[in-house]
C-alpha positions in Angstrom: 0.0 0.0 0.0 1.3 3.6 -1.1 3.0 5.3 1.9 1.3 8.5 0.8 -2.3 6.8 1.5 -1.1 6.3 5.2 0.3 10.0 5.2 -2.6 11.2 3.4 -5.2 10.0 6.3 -2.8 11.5 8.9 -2.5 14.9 8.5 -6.0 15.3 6.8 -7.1 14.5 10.5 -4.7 17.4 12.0 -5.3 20.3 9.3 -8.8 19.9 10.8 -7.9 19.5 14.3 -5.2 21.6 14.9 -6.7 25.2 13.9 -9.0 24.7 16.5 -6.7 24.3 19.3 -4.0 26.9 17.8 -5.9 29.3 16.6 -8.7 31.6 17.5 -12.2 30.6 17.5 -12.8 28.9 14.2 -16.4 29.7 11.8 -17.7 26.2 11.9 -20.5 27.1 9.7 -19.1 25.1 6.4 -19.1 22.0 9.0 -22.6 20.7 8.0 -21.8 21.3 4.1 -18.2 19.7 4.3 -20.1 16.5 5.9 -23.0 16.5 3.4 -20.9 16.3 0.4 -18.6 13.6 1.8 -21.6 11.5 3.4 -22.8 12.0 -0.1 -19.8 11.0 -2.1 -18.7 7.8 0.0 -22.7 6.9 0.0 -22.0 7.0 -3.8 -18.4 5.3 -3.7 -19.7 2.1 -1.8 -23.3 1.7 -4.2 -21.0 2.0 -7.0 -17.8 0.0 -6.4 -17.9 -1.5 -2.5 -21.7 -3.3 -2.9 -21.3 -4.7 -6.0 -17.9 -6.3 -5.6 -19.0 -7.9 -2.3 -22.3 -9.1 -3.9 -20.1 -11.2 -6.2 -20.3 -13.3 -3.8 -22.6 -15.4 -1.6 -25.4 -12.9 -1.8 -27.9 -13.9 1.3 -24.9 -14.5 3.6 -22.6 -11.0 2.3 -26.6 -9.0 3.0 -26.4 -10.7 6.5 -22.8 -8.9 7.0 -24.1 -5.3 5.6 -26.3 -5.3 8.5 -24.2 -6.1 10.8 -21.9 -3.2 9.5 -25.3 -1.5 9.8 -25.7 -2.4 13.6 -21.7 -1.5 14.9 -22.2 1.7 13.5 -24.9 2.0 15.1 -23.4 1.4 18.2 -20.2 2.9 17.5 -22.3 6.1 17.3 -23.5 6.1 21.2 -20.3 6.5 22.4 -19.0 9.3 19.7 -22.4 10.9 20.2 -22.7 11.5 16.5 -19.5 13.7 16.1 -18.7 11.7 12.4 -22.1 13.6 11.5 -21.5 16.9 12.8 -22.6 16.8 16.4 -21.2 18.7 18.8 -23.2 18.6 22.0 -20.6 20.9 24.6 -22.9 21.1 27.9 -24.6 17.5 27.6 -21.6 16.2 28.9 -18.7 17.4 30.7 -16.6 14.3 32.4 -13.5 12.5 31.8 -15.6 9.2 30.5 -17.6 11.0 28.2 -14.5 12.2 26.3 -12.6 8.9 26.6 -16.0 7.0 25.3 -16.6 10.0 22.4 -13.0 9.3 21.5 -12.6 5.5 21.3 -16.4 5.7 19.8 -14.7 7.6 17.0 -11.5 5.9 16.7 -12.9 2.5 16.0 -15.8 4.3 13.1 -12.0 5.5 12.1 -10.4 2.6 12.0 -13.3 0.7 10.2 -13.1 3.4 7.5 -9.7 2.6 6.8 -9.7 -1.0 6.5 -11.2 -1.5 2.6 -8.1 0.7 1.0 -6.1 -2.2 1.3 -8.0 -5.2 0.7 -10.2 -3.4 -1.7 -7.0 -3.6 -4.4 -6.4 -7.3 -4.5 -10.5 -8.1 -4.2 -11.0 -6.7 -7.2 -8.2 -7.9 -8.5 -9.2 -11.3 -7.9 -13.3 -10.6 -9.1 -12.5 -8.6 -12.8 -9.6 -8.7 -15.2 -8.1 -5.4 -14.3 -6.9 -2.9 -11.5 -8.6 0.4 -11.5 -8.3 3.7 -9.7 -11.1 3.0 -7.2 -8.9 3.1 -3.8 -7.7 6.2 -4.7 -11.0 7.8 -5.2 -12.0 5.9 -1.9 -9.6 7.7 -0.4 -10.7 11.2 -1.1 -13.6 10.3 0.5 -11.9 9.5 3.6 -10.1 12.5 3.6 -13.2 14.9 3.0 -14.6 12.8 6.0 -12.3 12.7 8.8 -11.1 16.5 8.2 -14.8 17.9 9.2 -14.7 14.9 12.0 -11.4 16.0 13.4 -12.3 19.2 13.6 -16.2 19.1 15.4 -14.0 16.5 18.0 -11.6 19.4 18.8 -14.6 21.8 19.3 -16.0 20.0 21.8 -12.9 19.0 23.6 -12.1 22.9 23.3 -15.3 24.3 24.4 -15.3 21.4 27.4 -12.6 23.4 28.7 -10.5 20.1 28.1 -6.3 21.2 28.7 -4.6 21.6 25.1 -2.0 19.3 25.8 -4.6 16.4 26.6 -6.4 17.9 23.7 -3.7 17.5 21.2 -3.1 13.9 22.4 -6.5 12.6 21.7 -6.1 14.2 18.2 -2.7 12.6 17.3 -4.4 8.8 18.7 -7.4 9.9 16.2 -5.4 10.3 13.5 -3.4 7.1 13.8 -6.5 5.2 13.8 -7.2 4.9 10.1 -3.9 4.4 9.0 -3.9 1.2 11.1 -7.6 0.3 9.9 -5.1 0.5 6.7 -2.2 -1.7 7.9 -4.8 -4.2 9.5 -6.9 -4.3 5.9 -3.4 -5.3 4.1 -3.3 -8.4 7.0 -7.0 -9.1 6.2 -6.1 -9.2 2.3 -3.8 -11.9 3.2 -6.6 -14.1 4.8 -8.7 -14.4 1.1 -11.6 -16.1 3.4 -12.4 -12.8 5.4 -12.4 -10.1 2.6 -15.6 -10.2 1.8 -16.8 -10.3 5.6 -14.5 -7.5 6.2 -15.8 -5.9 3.7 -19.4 -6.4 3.8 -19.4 -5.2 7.3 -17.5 -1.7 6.3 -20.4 -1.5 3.6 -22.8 -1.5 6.4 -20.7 0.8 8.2 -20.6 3.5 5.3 -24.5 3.2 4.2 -25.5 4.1 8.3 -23.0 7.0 8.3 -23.8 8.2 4.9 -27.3 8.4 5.0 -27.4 9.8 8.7 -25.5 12.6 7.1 -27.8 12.9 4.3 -31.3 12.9 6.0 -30.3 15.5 8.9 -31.1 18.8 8.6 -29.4 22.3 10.3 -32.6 23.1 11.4 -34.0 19.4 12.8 -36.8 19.4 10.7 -37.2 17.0 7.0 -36.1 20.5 4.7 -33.0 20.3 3.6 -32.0 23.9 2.6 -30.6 24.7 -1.3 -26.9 24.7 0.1 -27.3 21.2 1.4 -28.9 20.1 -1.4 -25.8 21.8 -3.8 -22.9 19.9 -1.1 -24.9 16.2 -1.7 -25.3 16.4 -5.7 -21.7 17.5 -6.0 -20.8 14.5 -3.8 -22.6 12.0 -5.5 -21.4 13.6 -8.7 -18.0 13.4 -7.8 -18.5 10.0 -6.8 -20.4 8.8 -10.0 -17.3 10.1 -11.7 -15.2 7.6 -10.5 -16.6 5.4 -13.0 -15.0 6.8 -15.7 -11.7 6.4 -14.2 -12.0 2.4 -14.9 
């Protein structure tokens, strides 16, 4: 796996973070459009390319590992409190556990996102005739994800009143998590029997996260306003573009 994939999913994670804790209050209003066009574009990434590789195989038993995808995230997203969506609740919450639970709940939904990069290569590989680019667009995704993420974590840890120093730890352990999600995909690519598993279970993963994204509103209500509606076409545009690059 390209060393720049690893690098890549680092330091997107602290030019989101790290503003927040360095410098003065940040505008957080482009948070909820950021988020909408990358739910939208990774909800078009994994209809496109993840769903129908893992569909090549056993199709009742591959639908039974979507939802179980579906149900971790889920769960994953009572301990992060939403914060991969654009949550952040300051004054619910205001204890050491809830920011060690918000954290790990995040690093696993970080490490999960990273784990098809690797895998994703030598799956297709083995189901059609040729390589493609798809990883790579995959990982634009990520990028456009976790940036917005890392940034609404270090808002609340900020506006907590949670010490910089702590702060800045919990950022640099974030951003390690996908690049191992990576490193453990390339282990999982060597075990041909769980790629599909593995993989299945980050589709469910992505179509939870994705569509939570999509189906909020700013306002809490079912209108989603014009701008909203501009951030999700250009995502699944960008993503439907991907095909061409086969």
């Amino acid at each position: 796996m390209n060393l720049l994939y690893y690098l890549a999913l680092f330091i997107c994670v602290l030019l989101g973070g790290l503003p927040v804790l360095y410098g003065r209050r940040v505008e957080g209003k482009w948070l909820h459009y950021a988020l909408s066009f990358s739910g939208a574009y990774i909800l078009s990434i994994t209809v496109l390319h993840l769903m129908p590789m893992v569909f090549g195989f056993r199709q009742m038993e591959t639908g039974l590992y979507v939802l179980l995808g579906f149900l971790i995230q889920l769960l994953l997203e009572q301990f992060s409190g939403g914060i991969e969506h654009g949550h952040m609740h300051t004054h619910e919450h205001n204890h050491k556990g809830f920011f060690l639970t918000l954290l790990l709940g995040l690093s696993l939904h970080a490490f999960i996102e990273g784990l098809p990069l690797a895998s994703w290569t030598e799956l297709h590989h083995h189901l059609v005739e040729h390589r493609d680019s798809t990883p790579l667009w995959f990982l634009v995704g990520l990028i456009l994800h976790k940036a917005p993420a890392a940034f609404a974590l270090m808002v609340v840890f900020r506006e907590s009143g949670l010490r910089r120093n702590i702060s800045l730890a919990a950022l640099l352990f974030f951003a390690l998590m996908s690049p191992l999600g990576v490193a453990a995909g390339q282990w999982v690519a060597l075990k041909s029997q769980w790629q599909m598993p593995v993989l299945a279970i980050v589709v469910g993963s992505f179509l939870h996260i994705s569509t939570t994204i999509l189906f909020e509103t700013d306002s809490g209500g079912h209108q989603l306003s014009l701008k909203k509606i501009a951030a999700i076409l250009l995502g699944l545009g960008m993503g439907a573009l991907s095909l061409a690059a086969h």
